[in-house]
C-alpha positions in Angstrom: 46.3 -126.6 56.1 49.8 -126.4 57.5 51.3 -127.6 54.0 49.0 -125.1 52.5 50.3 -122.2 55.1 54.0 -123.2 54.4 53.4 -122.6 50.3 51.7 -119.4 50.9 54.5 -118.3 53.8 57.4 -119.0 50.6 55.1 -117.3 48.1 54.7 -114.8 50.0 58.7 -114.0 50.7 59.3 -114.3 46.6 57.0 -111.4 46.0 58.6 -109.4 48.8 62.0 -110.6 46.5 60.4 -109.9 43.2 59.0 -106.3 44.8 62.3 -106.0 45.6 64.3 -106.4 42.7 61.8 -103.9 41.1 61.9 -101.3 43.0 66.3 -101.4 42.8 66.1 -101.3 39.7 63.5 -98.6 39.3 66.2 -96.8 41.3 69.2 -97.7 38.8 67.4 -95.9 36.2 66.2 -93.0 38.2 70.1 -92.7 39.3 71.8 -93.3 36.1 69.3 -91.4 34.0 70.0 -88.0 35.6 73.5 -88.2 33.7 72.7 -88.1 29.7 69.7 -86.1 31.0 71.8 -83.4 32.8 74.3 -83.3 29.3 71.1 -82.9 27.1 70.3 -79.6 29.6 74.0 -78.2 29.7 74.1 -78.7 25.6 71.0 -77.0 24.7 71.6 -74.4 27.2 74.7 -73.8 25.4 72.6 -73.8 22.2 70.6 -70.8 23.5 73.6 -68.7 23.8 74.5 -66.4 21.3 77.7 -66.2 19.5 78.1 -69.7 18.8 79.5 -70.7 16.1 77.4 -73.2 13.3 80.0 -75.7 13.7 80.1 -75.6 17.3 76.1 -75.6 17.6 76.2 -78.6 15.3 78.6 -80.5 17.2 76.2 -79.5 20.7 73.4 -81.4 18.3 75.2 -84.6 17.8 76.3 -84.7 21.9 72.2 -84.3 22.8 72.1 -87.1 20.4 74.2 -89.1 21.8 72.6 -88.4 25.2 69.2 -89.0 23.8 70.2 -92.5 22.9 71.9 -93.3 26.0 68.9 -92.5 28.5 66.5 -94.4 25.3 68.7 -97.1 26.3 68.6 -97.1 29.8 64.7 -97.1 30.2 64.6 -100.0 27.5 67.2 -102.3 29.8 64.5 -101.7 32.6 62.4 -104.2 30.5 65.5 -106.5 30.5 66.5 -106.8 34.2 65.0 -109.7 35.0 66.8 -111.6 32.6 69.7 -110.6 34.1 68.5 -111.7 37.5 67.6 -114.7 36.4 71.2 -115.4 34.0 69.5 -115.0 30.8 71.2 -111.6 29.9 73.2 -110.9 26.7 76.6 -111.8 26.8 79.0 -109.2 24.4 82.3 -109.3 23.5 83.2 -105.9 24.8 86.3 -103.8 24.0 87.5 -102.5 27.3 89.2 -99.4 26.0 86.0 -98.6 23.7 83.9 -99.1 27.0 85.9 -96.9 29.3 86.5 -93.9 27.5 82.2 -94.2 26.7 81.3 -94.1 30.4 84.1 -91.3 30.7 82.5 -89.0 28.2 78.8 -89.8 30.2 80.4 -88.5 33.8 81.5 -85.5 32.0 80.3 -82.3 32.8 79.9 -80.0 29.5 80.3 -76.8 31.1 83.1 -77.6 33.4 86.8 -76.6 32.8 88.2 -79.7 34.8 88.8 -82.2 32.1 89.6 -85.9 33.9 92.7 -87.7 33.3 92.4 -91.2 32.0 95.1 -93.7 32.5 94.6 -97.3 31.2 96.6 -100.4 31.9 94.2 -103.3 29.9 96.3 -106.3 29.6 93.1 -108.2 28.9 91.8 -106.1 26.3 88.2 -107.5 26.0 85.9 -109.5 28.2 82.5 -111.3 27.7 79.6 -109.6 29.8 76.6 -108.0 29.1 77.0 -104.8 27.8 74.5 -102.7 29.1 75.4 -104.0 32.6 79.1 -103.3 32.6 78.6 -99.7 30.8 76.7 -98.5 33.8 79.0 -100.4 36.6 81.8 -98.5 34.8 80.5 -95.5 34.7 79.1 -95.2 38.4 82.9 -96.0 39.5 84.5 -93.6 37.1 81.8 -90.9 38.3 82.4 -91.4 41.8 86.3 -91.9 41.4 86.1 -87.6 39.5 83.7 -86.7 42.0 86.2 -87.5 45.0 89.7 -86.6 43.6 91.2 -83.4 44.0 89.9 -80.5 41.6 93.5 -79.7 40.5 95.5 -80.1 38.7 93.0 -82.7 37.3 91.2 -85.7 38.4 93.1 -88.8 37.3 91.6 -92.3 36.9 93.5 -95.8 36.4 91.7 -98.3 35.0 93.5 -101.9 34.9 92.6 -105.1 33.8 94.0 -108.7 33.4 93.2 -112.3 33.8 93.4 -114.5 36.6 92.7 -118.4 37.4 88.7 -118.3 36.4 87.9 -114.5 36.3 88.7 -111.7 34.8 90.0 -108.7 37.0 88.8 -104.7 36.7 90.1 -102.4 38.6 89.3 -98.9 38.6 91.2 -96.8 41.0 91.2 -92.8 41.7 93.9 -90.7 44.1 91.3 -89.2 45.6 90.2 -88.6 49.4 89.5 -92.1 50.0 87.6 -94.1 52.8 87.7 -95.1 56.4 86.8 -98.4 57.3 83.9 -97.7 59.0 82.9 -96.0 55.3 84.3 -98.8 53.2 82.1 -101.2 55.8 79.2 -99.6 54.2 79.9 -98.6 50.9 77.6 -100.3 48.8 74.5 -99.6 51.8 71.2 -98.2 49.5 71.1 -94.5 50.6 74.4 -94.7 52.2 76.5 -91.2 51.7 79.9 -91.7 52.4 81.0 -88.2 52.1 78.6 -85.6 53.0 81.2 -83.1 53.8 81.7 -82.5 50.0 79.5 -79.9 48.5 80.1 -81.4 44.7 79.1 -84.7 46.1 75.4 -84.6 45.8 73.4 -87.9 45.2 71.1 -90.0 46.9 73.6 -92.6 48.1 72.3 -95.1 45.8 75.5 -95.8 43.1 77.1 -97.8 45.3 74.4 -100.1 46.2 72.9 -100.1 42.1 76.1 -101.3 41.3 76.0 -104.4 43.4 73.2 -105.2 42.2 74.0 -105.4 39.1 77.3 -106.8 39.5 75.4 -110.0 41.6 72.7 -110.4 38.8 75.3 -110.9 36.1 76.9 -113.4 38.3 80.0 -111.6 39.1 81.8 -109.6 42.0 83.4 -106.6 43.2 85.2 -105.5 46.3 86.8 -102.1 47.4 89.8 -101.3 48.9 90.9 -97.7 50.1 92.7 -95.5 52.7 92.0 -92.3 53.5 93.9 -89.2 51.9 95.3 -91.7 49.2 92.4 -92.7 47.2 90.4 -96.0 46.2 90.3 -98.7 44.2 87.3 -101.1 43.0 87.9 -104.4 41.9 85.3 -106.2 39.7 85.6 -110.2 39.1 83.9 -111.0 36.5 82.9 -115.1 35.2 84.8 -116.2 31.8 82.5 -116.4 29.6 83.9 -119.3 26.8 83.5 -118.2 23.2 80.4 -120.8 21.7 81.8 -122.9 19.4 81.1 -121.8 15.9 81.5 -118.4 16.9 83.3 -115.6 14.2 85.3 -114.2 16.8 88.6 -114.2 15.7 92.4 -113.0 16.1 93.8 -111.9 19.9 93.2 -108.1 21.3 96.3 -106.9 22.0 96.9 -105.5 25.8 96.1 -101.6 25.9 98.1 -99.0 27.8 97.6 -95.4 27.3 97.0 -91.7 29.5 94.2 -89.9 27.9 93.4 -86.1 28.8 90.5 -85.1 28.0 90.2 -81.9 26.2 86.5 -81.9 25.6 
């Protein structure tokens, strides 16, 4: 009976886990879904205007497309998830540059004037992760890193990468309002709102805290360093992943460094 109690006692606490690890998720793609959702509604609002142009209504199209295919994309990874918990996701090898300026164009807002600044310093050009994953870990930081910089003249983020010992280093850094310790303490907290005090910063408080989690199931890491009044900086580690042998991977990226403004 005791054996039999012990068994159903560690049975019971990997359901609470498994519960668990649903409902996150089930909150990842409630989060990240309201972004291609809310650029579908600002493009066929747009669409309903009169005046516009054919070319410009066209152009609207492909955008809600594009939108369309993201959010299709996000609800089919919740099917995925627990391969990723478990190791089993999809490793990619993933242009960096390609990657950033894709989660850029998701934290956009169409109807906005403020156009973000994008500054990138990739000495490691590519890394090997799973795609979907580092999409939306990229573009929760890029999001919040816009959402907490100053208005004007333009939000600017720095993304950097490069390779050390056994990992490979993101960082993605803003020059925004920045954190207290107490915040940064509790930054990746599930409904933790670090900055109530800003009207533009609406949310739930659960970026932060998806973004762990799907940092920790694809077996890497991430920290956060930042002072208030100056701005932040995350830092993802990711594993190496080795090329498999036999692979047709072939020739050397070459280290990207470029400022982008975005002009729509």
């Amino acid at each position: 009976m005791r054996e039999n109690q012990e068994k159903l006692i560690a049975l019971n606490k990997e359901l609470e886990s498994a519960n668990d690890e649903l409902s996150a998720y089930d909150h990842i793609v409630a989060h990240d879904l309201k972004n291609p959702i809310a650029i579908i509604r600002s493009y066929a609002s747009m669409i309903e205007e009169d005046g516009l142009e054919a070319s410009e209504s066209l152009e609207y199209v492909r955008k809600i497309r594009r939108s369309t295919e993201d959010a299709l994309r996000i609800i089919k990874e919740l099917l995925n998830f627990a391969k990723a918990k478990n190791g089993d996701a999809s490793v990619e090898e993933i242009a960096l540059a390609d990657l950033v300026e894709k989660a850029l164009a998701q934290v956009e807002q169409p109807d906005s004037e403020i156009k973000p600044q994008l500054s990138l310093d990739l000495q490691q050009a590519t890394v090997r992760f799973n795609e979907f994953s580092l999409n939306q870990i990229l573009t929760n930081l890029i999001s919040n890193a816009v959402k907490y910089s100053p208005k004007a003249p333009a939000p600017t983020v720095i993304v950097r990468s490069r390779r050390e010992a056994e990992s490979d280093i993101i960082e993605v850094e803003d020059k925004g309002i920045g954190m207290s310790e107490s915040q940064v303490a509790k930054a990746f907290d599930k409904h933790s709102r670090l900055h109530t005090d800003v009207s533009e910063a609406s949310g739930d408080g659960l970026g932060l805290y998806n973004v762990k989690k799907l940092v920790e199931a694809n077996g890497a890491a991430i920290t956060v360093h930042s002072v208030e009044g100056q701005g932040t900086c995350f830092t993802l580690r990711l594993p190496i992943v080795p090329v498999p042998v036999g692979s047709d991977l072939v020739g050397v990226p070459q280290p990207v460094s470029m400022e982008l403004a975005r002009n729509g």
